[in-house]
Backbone bond lengths (Angstrom), bond angles and torsions (degrees), N, CA, C in turn:
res aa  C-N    CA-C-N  psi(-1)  N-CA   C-N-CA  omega(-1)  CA-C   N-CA-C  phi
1 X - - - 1.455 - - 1.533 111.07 -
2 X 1.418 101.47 -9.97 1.938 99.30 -168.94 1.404 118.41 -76.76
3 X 1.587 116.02 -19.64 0.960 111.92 155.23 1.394 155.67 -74.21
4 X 1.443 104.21 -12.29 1.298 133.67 179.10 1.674 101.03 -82.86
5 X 1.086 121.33 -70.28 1.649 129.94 153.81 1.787 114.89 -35.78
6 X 1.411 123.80 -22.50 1.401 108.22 -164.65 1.195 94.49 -159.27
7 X 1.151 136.12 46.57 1.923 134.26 173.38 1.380 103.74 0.12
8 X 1.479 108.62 -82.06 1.416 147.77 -175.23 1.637 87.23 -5.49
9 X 1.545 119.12 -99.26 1.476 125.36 153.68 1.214 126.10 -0.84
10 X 1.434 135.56 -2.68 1.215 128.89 -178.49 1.764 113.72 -105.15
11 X 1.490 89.20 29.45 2.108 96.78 -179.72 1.879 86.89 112.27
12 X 1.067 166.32 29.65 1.025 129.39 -151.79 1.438 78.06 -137.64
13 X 1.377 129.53 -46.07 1.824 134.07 -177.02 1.479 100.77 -80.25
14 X 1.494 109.76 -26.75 1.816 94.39 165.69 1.440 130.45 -74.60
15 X 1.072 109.57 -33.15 1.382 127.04 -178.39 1.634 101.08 -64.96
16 X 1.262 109.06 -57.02 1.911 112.70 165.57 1.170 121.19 -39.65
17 X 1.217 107.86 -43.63 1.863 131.36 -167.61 1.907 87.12 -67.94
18 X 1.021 102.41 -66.22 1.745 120.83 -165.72 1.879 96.43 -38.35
19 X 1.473 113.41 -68.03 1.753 108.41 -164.48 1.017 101.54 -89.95
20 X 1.807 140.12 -7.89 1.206 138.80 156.03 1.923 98.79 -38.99
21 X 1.339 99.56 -69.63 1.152 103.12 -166.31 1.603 134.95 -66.17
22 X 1.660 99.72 -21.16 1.423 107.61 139.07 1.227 142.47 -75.55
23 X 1.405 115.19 6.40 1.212 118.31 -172.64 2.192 100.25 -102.74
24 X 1.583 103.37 -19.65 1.192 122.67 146.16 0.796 126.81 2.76
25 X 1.583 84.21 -119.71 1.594 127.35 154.46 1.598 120.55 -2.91
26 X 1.470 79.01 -91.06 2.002 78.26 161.90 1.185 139.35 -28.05
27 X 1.156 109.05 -50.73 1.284 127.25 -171.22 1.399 99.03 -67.07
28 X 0.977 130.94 -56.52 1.830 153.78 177.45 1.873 98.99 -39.32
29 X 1.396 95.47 -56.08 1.554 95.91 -172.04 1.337 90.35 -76.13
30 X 1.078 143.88 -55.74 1.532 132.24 -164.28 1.551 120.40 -52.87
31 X 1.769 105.71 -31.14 1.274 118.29 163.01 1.293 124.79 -68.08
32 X 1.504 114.96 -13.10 1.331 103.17 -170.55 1.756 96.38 -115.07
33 X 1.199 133.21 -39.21 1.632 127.99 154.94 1.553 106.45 -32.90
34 X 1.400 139.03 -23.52 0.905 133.56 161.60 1.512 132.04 -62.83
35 X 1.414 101.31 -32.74 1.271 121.06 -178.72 1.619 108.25 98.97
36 X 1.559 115.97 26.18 1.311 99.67 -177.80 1.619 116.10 -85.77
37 X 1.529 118.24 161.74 1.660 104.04 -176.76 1.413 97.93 -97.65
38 X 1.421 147.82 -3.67 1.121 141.67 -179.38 1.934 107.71 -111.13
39 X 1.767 121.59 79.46 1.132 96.06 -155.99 1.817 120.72 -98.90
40 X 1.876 92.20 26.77 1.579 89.72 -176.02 1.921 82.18 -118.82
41 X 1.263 126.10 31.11 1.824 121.19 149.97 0.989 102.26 -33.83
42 X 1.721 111.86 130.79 1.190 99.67 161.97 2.093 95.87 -160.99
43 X 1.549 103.59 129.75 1.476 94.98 -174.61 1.268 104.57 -93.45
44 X 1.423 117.84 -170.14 1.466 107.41 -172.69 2.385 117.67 -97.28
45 X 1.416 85.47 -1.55 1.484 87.04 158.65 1.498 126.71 -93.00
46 X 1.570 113.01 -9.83 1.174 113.02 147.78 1.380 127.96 -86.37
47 X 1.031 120.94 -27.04 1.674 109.00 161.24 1.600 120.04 -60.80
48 X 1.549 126.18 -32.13 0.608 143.07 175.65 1.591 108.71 -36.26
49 X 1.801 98.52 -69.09 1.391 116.87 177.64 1.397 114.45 -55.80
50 X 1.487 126.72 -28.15 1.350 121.25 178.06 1.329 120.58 -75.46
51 X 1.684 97.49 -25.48 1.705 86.72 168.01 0.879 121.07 -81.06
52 X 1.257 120.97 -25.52 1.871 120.02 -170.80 1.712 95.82 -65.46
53 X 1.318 139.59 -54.74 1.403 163.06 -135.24 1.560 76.36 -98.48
54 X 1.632 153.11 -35.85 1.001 115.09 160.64 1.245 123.14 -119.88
55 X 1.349 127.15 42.65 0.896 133.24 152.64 1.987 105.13 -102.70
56 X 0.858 126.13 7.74 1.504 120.79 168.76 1.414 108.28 -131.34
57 X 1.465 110.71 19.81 1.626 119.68 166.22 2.239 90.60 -92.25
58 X 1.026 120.79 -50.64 1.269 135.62 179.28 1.333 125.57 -39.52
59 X 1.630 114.69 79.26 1.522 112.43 -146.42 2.132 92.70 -72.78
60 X 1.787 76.40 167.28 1.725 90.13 178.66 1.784 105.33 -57.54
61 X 1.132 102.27 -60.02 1.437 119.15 176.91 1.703 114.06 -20.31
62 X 1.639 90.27 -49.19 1.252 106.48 -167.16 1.760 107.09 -79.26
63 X 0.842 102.20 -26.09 2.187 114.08 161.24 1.138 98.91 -56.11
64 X 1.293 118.52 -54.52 1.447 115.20 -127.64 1.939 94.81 -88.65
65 X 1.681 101.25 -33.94 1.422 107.50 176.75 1.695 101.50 -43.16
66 X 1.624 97.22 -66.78 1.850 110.04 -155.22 1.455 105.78 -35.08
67 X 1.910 110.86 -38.82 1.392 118.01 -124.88 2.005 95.88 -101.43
68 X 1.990 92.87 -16.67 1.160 95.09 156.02 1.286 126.77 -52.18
69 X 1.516 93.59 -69.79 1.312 112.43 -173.36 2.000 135.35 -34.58
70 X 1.548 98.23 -20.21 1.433 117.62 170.42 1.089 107.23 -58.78
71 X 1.630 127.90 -38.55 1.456 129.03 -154.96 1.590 122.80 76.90
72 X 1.400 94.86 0.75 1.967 104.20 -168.01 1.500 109.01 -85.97
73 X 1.610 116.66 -11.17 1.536 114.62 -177.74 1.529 118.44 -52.87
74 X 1.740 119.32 -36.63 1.483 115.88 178.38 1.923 100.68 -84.37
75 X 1.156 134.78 26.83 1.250 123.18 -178.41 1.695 98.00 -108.39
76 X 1.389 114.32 154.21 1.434 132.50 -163.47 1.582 110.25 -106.86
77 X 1.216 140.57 107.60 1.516 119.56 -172.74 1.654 94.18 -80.34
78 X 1.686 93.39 148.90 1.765 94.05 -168.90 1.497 85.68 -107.71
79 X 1.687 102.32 149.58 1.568 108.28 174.85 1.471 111.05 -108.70
């Protein structure tokens, strides 16, 4: 039922979650090849950039799979 109630949940916030968190990572190692001692710093114009950078890592395809997968594509929103 969670998908019907919560699309989102159907792979689409995991898949975000997933290169969010590689986009991390990186960042972490790049902080620390630097020599920094704090290596998950992070201000909020760089988070910024990590979401944008993974939200356009997030192929259409890859929407279009999740958004299948709900079963909600033949449903009509009523106004």
């Amino acid at each position: 039922m969670t998908p019907f109630i919560q699309p989102l949940d159907a792979g689409i916030i995991r898949c975000f979650k997933a290169h969010y968190h590689k986009q991390m990572c990186l960042h972490a190692i790049e902080l620390d090849d630097m020599g920094e001692d704090d290596i998950y710093k992070l201000n909020l114009h760089e988070v910024m950039l990590m979401a944008k950078a993974t939200g356009d890592a997030v192929s259409p395809e890859m929407l279009a799979a999740c958004w299948n997968h709900t079963g909600l594509h033949g449903f009509a929103l009523m106004s």
